[in-house]
Backbone bond lengths (Angstrom), bond angles and torsions (degrees), N, CA, C in turn:
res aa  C-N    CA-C-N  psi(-1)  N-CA   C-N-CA  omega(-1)  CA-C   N-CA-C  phi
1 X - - - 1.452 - - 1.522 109.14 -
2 X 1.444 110.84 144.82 1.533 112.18 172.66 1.333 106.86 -57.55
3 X 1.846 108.00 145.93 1.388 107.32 163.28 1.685 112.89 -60.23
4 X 1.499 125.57 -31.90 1.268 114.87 -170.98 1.480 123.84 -77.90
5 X 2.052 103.77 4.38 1.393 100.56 -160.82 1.639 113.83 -82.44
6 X 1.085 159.17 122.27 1.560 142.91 158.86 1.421 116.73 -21.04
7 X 0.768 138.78 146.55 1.064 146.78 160.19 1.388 113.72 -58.82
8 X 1.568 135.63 166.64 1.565 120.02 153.23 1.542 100.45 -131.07
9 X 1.370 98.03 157.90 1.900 131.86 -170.57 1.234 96.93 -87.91
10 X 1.202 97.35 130.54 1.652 103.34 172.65 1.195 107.73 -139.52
11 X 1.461 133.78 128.36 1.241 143.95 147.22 1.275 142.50 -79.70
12 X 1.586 100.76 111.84 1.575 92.78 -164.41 1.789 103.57 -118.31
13 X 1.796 101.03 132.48 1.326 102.45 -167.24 1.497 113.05 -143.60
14 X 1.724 103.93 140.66 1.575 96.91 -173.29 1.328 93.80 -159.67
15 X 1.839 123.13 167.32 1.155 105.13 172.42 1.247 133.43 -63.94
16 X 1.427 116.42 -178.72 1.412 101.17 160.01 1.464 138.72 -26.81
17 X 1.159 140.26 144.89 1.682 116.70 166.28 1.442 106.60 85.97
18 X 1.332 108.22 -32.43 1.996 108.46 -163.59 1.446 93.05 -57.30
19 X 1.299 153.37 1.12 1.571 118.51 179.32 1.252 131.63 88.74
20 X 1.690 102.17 -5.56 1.527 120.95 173.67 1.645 117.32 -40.82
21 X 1.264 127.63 -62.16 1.244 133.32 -141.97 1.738 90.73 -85.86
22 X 1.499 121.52 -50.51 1.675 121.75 168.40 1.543 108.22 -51.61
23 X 1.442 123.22 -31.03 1.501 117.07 -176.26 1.750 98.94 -71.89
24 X 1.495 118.04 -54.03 1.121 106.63 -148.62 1.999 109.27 -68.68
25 X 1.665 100.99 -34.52 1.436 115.21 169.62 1.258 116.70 -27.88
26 X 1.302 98.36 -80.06 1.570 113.74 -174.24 2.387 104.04 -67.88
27 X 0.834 130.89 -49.77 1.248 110.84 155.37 2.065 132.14 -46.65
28 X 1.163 99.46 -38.13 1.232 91.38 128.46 1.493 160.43 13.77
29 X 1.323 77.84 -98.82 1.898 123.63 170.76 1.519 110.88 -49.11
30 X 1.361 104.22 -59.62 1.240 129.47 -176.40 1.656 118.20 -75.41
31 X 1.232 112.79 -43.17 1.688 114.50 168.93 1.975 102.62 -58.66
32 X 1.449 106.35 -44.51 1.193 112.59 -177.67 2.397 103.07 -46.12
33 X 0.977 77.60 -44.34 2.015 69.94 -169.31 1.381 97.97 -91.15
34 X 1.473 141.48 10.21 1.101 125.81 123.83 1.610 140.95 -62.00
35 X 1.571 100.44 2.91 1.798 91.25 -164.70 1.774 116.53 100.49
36 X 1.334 113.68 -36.33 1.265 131.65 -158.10 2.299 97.58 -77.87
37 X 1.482 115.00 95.73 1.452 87.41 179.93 1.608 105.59 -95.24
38 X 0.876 95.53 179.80 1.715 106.90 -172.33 1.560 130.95 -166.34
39 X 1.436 136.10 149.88 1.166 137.83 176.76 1.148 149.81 -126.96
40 X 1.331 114.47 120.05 1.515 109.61 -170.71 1.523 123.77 -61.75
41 X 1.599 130.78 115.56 1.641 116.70 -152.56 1.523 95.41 -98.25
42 X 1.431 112.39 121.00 1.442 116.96 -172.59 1.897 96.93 -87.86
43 X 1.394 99.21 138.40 1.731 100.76 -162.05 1.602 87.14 -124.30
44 X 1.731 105.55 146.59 1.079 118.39 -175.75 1.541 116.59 -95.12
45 X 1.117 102.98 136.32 1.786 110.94 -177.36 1.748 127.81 -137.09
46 X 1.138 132.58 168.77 1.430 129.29 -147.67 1.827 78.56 -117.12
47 X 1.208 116.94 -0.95 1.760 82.31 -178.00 1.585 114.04 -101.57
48 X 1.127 109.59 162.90 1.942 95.84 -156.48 1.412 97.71 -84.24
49 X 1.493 101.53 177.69 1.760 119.53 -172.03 1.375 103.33 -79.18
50 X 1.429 117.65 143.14 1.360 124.49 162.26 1.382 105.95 -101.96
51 X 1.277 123.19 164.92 1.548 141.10 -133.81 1.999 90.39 -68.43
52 X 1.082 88.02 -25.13 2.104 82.75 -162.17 1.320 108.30 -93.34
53 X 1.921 113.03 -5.69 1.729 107.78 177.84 1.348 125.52 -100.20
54 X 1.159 121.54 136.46 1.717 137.75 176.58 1.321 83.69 -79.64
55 X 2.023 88.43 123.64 2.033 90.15 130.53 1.309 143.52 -62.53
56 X 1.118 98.90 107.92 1.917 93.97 -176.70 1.350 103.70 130.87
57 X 1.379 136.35 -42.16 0.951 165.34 128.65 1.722 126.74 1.17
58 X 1.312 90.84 -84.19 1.250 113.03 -173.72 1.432 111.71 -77.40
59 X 2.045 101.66 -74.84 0.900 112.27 153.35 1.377 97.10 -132.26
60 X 1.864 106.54 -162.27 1.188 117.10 167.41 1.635 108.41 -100.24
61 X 1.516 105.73 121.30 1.436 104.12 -177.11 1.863 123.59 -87.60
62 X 0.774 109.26 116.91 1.658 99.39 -173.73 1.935 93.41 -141.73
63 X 1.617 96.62 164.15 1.505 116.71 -170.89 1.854 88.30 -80.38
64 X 1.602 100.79 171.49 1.336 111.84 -179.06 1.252 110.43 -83.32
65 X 1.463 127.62 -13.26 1.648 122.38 170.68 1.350 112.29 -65.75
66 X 1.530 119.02 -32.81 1.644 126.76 -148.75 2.383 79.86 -106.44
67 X 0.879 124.01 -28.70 1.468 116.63 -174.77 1.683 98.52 -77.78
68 X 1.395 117.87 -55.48 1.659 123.73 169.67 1.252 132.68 -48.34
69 X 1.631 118.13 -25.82 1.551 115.47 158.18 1.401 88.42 -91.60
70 X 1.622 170.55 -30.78 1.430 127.65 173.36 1.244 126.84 -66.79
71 X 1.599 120.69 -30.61 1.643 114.83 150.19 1.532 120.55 -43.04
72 X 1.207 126.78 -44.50 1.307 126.86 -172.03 1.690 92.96 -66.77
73 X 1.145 109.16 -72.91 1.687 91.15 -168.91 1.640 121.79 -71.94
74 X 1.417 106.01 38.62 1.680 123.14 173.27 1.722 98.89 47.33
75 X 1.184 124.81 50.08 1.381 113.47 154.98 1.497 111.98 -78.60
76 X 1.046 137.26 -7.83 1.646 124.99 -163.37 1.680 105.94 -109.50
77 X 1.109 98.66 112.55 2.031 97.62 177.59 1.657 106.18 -51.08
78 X 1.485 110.94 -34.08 1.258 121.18 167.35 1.489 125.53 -139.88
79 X 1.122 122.18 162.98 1.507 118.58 177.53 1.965 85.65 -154.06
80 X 1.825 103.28 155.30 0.691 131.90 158.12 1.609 133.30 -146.89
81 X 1.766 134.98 171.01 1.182 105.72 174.44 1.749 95.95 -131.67
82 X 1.523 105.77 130.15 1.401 95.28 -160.07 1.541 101.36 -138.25
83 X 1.414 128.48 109.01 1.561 150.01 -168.33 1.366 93.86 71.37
84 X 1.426 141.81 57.19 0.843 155.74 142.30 2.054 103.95 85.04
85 X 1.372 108.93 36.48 1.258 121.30 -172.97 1.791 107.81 -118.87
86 X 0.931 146.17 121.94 1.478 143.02 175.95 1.959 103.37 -94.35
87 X 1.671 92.44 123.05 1.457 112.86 -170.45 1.816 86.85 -116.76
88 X 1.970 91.27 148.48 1.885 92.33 164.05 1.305 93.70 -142.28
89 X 1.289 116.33 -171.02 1.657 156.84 133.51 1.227 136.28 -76.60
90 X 1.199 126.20 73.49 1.449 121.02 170.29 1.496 108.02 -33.67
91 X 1.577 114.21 102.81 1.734 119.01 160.19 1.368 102.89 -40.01
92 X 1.490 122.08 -59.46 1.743 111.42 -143.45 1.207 104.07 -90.99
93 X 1.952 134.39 -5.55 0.912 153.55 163.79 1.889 113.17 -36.07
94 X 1.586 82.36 -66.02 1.596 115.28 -176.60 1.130 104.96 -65.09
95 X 1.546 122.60 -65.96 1.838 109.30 -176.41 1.178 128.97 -73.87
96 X 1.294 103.40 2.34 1.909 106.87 162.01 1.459 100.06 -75.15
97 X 0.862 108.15 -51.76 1.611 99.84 -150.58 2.054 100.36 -84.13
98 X 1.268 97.32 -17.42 1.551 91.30 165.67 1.435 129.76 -86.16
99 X 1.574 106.71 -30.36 1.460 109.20 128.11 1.734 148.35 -39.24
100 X 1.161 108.84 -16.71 1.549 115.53 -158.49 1.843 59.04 -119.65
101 X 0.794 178.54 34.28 1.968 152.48 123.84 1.707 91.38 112.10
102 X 0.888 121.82 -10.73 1.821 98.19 -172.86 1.408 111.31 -100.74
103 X 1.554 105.71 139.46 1.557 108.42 179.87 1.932 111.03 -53.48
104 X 1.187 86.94 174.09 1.993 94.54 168.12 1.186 111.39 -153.38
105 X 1.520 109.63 127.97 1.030 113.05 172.65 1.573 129.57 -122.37
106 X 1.868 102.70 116.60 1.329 117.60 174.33 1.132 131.78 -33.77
107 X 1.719 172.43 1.58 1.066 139.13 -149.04 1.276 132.14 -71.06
108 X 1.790 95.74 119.80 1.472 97.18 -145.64 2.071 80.32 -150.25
109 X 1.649 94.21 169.61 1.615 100.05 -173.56 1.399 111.68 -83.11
110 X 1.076 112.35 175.81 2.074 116.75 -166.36 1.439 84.10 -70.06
111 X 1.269 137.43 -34.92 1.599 138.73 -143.75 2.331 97.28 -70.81
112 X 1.482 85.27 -46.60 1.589 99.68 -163.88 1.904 101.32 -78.07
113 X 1.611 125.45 -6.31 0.926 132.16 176.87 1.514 105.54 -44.50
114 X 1.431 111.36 -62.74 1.537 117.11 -153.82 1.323 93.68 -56.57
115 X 1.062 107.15 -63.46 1.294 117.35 -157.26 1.571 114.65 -36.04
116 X 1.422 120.23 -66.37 1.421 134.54 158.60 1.717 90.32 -22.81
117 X 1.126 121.11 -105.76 1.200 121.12 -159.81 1.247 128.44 -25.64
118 X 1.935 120.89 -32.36 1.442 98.29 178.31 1.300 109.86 -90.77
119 X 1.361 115.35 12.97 1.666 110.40 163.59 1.605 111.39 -97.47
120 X 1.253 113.05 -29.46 1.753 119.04 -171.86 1.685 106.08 -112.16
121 X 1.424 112.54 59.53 1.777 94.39 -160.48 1.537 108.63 -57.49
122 X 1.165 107.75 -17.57 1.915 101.75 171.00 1.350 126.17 -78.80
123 X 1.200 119.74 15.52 1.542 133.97 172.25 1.700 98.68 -61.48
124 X 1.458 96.85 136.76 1.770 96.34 -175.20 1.896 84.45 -111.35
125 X 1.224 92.02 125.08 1.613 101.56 176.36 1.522 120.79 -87.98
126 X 1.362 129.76 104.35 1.413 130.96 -175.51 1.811 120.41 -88.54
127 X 1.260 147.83 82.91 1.444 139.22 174.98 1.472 108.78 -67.21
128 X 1.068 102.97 132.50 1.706 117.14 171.42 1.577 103.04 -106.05
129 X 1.619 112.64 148.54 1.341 107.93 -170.70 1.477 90.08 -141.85
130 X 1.542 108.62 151.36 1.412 92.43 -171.79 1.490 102.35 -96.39
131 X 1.464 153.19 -136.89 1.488 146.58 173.82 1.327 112.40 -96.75
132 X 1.305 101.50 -56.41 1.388 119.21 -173.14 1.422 126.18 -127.03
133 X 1.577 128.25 153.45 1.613 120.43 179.90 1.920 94.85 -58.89
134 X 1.167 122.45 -52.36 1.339 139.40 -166.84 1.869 93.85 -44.00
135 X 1.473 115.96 -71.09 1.695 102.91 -173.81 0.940 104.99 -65.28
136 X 1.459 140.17 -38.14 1.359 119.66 -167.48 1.598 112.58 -52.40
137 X 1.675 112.18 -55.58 1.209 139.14 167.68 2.023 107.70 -26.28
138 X 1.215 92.77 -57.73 1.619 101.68 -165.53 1.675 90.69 -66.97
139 X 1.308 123.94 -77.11 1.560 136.14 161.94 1.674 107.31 -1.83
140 X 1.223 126.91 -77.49 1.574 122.22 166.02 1.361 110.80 -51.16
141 X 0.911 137.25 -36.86 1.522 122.33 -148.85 1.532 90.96 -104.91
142 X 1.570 139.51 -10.96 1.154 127.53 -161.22 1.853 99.19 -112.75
143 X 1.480 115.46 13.03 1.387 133.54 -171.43 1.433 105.48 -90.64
144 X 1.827 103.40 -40.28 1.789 115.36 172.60 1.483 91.38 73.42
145 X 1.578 125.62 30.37 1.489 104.99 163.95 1.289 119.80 -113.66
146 X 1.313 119.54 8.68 1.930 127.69 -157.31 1.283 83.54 -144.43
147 X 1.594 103.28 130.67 1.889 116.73 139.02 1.109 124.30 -30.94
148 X 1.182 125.31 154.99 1.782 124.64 -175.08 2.148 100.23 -66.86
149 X 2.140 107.73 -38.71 1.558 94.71 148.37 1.261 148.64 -47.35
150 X 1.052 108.12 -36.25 1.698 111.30 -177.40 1.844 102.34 -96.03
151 X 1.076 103.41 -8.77 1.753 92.50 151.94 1.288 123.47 -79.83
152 X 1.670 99.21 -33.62 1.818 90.79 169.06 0.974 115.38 -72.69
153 X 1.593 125.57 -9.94 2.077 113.10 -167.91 2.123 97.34 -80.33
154 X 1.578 98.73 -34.89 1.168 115.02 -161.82 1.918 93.46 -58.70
155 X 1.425 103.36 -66.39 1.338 112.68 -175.68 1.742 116.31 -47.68
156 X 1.395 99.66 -27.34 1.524 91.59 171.36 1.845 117.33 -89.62
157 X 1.278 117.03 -37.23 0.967 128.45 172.91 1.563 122.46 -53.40
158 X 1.426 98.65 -16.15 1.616 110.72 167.35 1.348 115.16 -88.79
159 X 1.611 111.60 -23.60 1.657 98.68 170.20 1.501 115.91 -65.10
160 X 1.657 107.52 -25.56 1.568 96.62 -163.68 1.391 93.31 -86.28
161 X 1.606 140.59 -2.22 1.005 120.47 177.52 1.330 122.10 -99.80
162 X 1.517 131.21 -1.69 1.090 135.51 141.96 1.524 122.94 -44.31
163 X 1.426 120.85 -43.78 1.325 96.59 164.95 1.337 146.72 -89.53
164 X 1.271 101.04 2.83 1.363 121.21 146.55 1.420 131.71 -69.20
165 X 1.342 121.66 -17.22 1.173 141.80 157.15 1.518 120.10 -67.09
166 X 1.157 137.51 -38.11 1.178 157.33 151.82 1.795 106.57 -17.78
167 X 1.507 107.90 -47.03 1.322 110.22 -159.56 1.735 82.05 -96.61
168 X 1.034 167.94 -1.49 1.347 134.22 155.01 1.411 156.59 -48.66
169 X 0.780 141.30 155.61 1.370 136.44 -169.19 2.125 99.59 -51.66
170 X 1.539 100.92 -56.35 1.357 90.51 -162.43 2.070 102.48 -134.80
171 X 1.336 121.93 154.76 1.056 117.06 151.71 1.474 139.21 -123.23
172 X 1.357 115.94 160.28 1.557 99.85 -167.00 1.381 90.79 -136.16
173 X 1.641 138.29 153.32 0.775 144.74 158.10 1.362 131.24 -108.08
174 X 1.607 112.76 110.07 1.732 110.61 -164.21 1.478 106.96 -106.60
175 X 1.715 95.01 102.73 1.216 141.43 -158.40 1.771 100.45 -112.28
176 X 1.311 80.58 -57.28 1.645 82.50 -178.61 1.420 106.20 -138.11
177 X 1.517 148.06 138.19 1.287 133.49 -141.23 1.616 104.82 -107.19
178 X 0.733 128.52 -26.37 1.774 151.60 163.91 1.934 85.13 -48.16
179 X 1.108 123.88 -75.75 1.910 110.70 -143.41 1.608 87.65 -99.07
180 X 1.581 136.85 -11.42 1.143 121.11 -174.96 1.954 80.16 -79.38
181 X 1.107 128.43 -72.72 1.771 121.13 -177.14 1.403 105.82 -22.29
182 X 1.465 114.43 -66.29 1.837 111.83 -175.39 1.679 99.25 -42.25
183 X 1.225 123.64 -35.94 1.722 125.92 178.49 0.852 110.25 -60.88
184 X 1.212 135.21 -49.67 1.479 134.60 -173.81 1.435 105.90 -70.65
185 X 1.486 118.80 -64.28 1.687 122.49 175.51 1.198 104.82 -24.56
186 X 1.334 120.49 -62.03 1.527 126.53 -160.62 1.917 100.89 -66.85
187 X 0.991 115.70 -73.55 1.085 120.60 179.30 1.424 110.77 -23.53
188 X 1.198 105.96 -52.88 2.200 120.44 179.30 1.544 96.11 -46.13
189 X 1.410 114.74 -66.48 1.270 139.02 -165.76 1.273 112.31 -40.94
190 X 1.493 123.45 -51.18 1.321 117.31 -167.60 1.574 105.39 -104.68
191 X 0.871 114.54 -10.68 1.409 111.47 161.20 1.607 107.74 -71.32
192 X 0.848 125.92 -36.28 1.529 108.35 166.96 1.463 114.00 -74.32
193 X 1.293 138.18 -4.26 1.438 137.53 155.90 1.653 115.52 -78.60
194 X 1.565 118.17 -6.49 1.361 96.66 176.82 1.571 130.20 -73.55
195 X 0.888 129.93 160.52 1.630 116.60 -139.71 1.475 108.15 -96.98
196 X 1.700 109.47 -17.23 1.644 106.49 170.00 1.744 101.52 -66.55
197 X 1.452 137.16 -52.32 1.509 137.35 160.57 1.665 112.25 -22.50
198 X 1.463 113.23 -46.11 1.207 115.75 -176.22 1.762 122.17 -90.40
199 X 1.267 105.10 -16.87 1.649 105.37 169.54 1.107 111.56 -24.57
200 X 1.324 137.94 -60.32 1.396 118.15 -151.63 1.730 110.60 -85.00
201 X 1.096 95.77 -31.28 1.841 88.98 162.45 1.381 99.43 -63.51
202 X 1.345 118.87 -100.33 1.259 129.23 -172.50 1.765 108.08 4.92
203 X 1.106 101.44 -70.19 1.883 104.64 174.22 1.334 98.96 -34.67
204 X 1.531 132.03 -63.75 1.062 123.62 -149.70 1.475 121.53 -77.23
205 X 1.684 110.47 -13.67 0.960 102.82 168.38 1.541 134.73 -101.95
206 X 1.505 102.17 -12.18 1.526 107.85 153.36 1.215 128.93 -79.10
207 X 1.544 114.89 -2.33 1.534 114.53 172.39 1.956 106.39 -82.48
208 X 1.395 85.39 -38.90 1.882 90.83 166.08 1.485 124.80 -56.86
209 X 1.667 96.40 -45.46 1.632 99.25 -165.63 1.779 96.47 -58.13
210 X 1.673 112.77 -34.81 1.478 130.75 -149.72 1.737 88.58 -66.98
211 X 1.353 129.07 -44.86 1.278 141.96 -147.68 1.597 102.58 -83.03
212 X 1.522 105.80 -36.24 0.997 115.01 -169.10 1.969 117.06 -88.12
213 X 0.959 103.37 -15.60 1.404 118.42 -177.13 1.134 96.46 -104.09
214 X 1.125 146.98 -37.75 1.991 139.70 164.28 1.519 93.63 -40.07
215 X 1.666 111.29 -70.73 1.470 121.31 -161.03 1.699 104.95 -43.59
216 X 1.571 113.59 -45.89 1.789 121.15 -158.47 1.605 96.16 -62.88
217 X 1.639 104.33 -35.27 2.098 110.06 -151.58 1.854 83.25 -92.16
218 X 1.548 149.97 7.28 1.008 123.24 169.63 1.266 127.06 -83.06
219 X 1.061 148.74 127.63 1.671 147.54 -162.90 1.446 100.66 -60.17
């Protein structure tokens, strides 16, 4: 990617369980051997670490006093509060690094979508859906981290987020994890071909082609 290019925001969102965070990794992977670099934006939240997460890492872990004065002074592009846990976005996180040319990628809940957007209206919004109530179902319950209840809050809480999903830019269904990734790649891919992204080349090369065809037609 050009050093002068922006980076682009991408939001990638699914229910619980959907497979988001392994999709976006390993897609990733793959933008990476295109040229394309990019970043996963680790978002800070009030609910505590389980045995397998790094601070910093995972997310950023902090208490709800120290997360509630950075909402107040609008550090979070987004914030949400979700099973009774408050998740954000480091703003200045994101525009560095969309500044510095590399994409970023959100995974974050349908709830914190809007929000992003009326600050980033060029955020390309991605929903992941899983196939069936049955994998999703199996998918939580085979994680060993939720009560057989909080699989039902999860499982319902995914219906209401399907229709919120509806309104995104794009959907992918991770069905099978190999061609839902080729989905995502692609998706990355041509969004960096849309042609407002490309203006500033583009200028440069019809101002050349322009320079150069004066020079050929002079006697």
């Amino acid at each position: 990617m050009a050093a002068a290019e922006r980076g682009v925001l991408f939001i990638v969102a699914s229910p619980s369980g959907g497979g988001k965070t392994t999709l976006i990794r390993q897609a990733m992977d793959g933008l990476a051997g295109r040229g394309i670099e990019s970043h996963f934006s680790v978002s800070h939240t009030t609910r505590a670490p389980r045995s397998s997460e790094t601070d910093g890492v995972h997310y950023h872990f902090v208490d709800r006093v120290a997360f509630e004065a950075m909402a107040t002074r609008g550090e979070f592009l987004e914030w949400a509060e979700y099973a009774g846990n408050l998740y954000g976005t480091s703003r200045a996180e994101v525009e560095r690094r969309l500044d510095g040319g590399q994409d970023v990628f959100l995974d974050i809940e349908v709830q914190g979508a809007n929000q992003v957007k009326t600050k980033v209206p060029e955020v390309v919004k991605i929903f992941v859906y899983p196939p069936s109530y049955e994998v999703l179902k199996e998918r939580l319950s085979s994680r060993g981290q939720d009560t057989d209840e909080a699989i039902q809050r999860r499982l319902r809480w995914a219906l209401r987020e399907f229709g919120v999903g509806g309104e995104f830019d794009y959907a992918i269904i991770n069905d099978r994890l190999d061609r839902a990734v080729d989905a995502l790649v692609g998706i990355c891919v041509a969004e960096h071909h849309r042609t407002h992204r490309l203006n500033t080349r583009l200028d440069a090369i019809r101002e050349a082609f322009r320079s150069a065809l004066e020079r050929d037609s002079t006697p």
